[in-house]
C-alpha positions as CSV (number, residue, x, y, z in Angstrom):
1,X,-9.9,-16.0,17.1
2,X,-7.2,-18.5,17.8
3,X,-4.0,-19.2,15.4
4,X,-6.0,-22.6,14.1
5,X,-7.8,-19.1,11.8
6,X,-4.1,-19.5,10.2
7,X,-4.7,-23.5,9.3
8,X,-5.6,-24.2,5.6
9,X,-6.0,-27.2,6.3
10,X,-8.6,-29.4,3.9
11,X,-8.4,-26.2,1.5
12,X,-8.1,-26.4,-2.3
13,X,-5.7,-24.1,-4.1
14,X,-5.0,-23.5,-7.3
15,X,-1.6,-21.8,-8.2
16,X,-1.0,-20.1,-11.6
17,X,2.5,-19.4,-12.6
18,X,3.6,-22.1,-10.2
19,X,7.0,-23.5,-11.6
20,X,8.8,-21.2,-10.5
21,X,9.8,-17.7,-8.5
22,X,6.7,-16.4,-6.4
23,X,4.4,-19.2,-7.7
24,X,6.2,-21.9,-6.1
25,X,7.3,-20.9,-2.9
26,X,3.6,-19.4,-2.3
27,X,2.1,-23.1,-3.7
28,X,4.8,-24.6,-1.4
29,X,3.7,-22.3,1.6
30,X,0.0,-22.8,1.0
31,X,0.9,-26.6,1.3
32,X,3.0,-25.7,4.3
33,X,-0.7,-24.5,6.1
34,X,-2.2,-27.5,4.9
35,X,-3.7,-26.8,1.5
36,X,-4.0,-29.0,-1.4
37,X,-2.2,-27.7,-4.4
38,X,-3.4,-27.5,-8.0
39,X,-0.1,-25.9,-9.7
40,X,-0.4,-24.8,-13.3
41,X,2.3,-23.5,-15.7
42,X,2.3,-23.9,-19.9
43,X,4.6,-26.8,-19.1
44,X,4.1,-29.9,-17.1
45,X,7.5,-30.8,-17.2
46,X,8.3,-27.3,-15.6
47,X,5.9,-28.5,-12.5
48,X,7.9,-31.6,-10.8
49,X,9.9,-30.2,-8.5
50,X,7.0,-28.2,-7.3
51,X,4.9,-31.2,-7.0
52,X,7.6,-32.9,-4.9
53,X,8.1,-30.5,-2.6
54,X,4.3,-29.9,-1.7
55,X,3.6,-33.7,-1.6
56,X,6.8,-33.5,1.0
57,X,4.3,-31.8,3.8
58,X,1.3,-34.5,2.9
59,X,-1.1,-32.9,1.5
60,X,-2.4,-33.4,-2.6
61,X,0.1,-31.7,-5.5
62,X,-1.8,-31.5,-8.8
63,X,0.2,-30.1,-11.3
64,X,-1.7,-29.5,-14.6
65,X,-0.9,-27.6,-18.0
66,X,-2.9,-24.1,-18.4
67,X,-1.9,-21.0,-21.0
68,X,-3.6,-18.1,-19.6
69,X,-3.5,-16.4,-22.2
70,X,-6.1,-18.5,-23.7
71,X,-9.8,-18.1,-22.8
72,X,-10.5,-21.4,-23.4
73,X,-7.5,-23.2,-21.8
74,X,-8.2,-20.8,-18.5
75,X,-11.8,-22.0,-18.0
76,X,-10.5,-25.8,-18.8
77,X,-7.7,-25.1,-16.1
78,X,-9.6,-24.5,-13.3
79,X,-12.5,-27.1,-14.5
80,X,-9.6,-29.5,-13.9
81,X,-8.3,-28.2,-11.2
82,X,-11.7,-28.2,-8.9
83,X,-12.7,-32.1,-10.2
84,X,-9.0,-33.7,-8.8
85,X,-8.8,-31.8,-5.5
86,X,-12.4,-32.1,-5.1
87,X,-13.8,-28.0,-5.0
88,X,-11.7,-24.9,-5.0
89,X,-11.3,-22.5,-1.9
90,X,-8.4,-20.4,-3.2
91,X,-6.8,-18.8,-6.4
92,X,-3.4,-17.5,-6.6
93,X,-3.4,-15.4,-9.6
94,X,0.5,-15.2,-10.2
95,X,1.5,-15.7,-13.7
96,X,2.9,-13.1,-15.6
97,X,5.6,-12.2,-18.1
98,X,7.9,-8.7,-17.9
99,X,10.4,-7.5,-21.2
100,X,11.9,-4.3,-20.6
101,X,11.7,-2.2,-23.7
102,X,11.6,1.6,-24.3
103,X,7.8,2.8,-25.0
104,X,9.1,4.4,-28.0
105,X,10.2,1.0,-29.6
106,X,7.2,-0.8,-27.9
107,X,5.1,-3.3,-30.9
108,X,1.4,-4.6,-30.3
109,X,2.7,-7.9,-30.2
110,X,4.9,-7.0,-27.1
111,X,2.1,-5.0,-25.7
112,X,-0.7,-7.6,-26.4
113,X,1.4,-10.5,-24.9
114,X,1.8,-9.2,-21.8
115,X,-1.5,-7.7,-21.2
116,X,-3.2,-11.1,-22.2
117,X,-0.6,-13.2,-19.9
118,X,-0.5,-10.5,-16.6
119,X,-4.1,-9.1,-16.8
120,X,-6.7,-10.3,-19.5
121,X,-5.6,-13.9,-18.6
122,X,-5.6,-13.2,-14.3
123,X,-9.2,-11.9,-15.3
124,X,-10.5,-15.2,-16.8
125,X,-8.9,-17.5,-14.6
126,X,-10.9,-15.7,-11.6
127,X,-14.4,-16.0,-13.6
128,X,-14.0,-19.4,-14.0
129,X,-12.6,-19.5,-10.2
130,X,-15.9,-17.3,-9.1
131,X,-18.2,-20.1,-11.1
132,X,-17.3,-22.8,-9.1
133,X,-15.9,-21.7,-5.4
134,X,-18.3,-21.6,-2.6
135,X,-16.9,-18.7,-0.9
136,X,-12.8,-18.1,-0.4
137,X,-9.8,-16.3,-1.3
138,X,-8.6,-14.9,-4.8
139,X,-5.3,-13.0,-4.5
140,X,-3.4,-11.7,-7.1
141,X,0.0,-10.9,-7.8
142,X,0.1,-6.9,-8.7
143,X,3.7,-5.4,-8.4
144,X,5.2,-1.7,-7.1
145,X,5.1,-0.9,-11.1
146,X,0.9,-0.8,-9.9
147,X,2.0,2.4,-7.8
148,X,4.9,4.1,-9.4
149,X,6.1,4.5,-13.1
150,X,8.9,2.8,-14.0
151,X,10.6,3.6,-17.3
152,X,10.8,0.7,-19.8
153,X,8.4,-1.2,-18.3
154,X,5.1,0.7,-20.0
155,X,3.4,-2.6,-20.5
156,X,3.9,-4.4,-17.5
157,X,3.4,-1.2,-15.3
158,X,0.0,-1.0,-17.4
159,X,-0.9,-4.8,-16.7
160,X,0.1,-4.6,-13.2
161,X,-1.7,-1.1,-12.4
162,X,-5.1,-3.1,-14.2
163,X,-4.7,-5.5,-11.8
164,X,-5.1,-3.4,-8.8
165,X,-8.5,-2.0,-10.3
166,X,-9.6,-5.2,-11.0
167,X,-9.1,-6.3,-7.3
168,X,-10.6,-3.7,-6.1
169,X,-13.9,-4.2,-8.3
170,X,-14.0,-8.1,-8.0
171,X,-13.8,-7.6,-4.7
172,X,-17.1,-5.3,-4.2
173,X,-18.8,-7.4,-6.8
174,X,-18.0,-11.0,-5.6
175,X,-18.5,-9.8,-1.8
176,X,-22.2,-10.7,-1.7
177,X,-20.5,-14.7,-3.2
178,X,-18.2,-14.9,0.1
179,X,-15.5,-14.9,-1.8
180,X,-12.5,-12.2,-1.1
181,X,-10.4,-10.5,-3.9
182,X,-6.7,-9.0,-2.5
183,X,-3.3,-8.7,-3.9
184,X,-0.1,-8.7,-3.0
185,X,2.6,-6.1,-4.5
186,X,6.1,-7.4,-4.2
187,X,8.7,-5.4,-4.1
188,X,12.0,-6.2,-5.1
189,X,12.9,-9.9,-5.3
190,X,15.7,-11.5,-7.2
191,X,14.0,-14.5,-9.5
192,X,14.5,-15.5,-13.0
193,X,12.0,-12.9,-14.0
194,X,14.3,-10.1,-12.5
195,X,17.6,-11.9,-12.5
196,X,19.3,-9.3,-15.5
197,X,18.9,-6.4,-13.0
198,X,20.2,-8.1,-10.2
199,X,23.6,-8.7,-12.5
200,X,24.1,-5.0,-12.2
201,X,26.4,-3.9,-9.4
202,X,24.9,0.0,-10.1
203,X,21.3,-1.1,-10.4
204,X,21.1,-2.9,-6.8
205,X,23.2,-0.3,-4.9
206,X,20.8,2.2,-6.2
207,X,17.6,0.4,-5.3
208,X,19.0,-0.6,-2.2
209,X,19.0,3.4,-1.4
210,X,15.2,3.2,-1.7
211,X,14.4,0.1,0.4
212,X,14.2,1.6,4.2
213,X,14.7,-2.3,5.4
214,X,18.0,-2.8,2.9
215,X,17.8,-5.7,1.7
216,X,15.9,-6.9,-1.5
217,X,12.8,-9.7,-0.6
218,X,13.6,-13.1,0.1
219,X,10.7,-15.2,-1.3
220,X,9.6,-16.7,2.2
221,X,8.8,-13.3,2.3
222,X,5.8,-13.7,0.7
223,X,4.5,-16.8,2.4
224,X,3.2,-15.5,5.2
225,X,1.0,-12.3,3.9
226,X,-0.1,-15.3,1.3
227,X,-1.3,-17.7,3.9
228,X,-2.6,-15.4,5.9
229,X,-5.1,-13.5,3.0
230,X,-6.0,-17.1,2.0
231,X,-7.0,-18.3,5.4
232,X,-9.9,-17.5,8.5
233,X,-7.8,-15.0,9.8
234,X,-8.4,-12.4,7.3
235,X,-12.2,-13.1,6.4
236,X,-13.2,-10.0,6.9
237,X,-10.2,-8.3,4.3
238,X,-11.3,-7.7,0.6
239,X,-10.2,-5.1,-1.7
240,X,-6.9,-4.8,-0.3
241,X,-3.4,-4.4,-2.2
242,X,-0.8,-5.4,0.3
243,X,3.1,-3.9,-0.3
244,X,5.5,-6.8,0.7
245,X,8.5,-4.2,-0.2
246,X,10.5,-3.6,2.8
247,X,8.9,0.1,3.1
248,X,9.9,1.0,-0.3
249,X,6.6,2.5,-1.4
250,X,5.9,3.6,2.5
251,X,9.1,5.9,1.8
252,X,8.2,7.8,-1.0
């Protein structure tokens, strides 16, 4: 094995959640390797920047419109997203929704939304990925709320602790296909998702205590454990939820 195992180079990616946060700097690293990038979000308007950037290293940037929590519109997503880059080698199952609320005061719609946007919708998007990729990578975005409870966030812990077992099982299932299910599980980075914690002076100095490396995740972070789950040089990793958290669950 050589570092060329690294190279995505003539890969085609599709990126869910991509407008923004994690989505967009792992679309942007994926391009960085060599990938072509599909990158979806509800809003095409949301996607330009993204596009921009990933058409900066020369490869293809096809942004497209795709509400995951929709069945239909997930299956039309990655239909789309296979005919302009030609095939699909890898799915970056990132988009997802958080709203802290105590459990007590927790509604179904609440509860519904996020299930259908973190988990039921990840789900879909990788059948219709499955139906149409000759092999490759799926990775999906879990969280640490997949291995420790975290109060007021019932739902989201719920969704992301769903998305482990569905890793797991997609990956035993779809091994036989040649196609690889892992996650990642981020720890604590600042993005617009998580940006009413980080105005809390109390709240960082007290997560900061539980981080061994102290500091909170830079996105770049991510990049690398993305790229390298996605390319040659893991092909023989499925079924594996990767912490990028600085040691935080390694401390517990």
């Amino acid at each position: 094995m050589s570092l060329t195992s690294f190279s995505l180079a003539n890969r085609k990616a599709l990126v869910t959640g991509a407008s923004r946060g994690i989505g967009r700097a792992i679309a942007e690293g994926l391009a960085s390797a060599g990938a072509d990038v599909a990158i979806a979000a509800r809003s095409l308007d949301d996607l330009h920047d993204c596009a921009a950037a990933i058409h900066d290293f020369g490869v293809k940037a096809c942004p497209l419109a795709m509400d995951v929590t929709a069945v239909a519109d997930c299956r039309r997503g990655v239909s789309e997203a296979c005919d302009r880059l030609g095939g699909l080698d890898i799915l970056i199952n990132n988009a997802g929704i958080e709203q802290v609320c105590a459990s007590l005061d927790i509604e179904e719609e609440l509860w519904d939304r996020i299930l259908d946007t973190n988990l039921k919708g990840a789900f879909f998007v990788a059948q219709a990925a499955a139906r149409v990729m000759t092999g490759g990578a799926i990775l999906n975005l879990c969280s640490l709320t997949s291995e420790r409870g975290i109060p007021t966030a019932v739902p989201y812990g719920s969704s992301k602790t769903g998305l482990v077992g569905m890793t797991r099982a997609l990956a035993v299932e779809w091994a036989p296909l040649g196609i690889r299910v892992n996650a990642l599980e981020p720890g604590y980075f600042r993005t617009r998702l998580t940006e009413a914690f980080y105005e809390n002076p109390a709240w960082q100095s007290a997560m900061l205590a539980n981080i061994p490396m102290q500091r909170f995740g830079e996105l770049d972070d991510l990049v690398g454990a993305s790229v390298f789950l996605c390319s040659d040089a893991a092909r023989y990793i499925t079924g594996v939820c990767l912490p990028v958290d600085g040691g935080t669950l390694a401390a517990i």
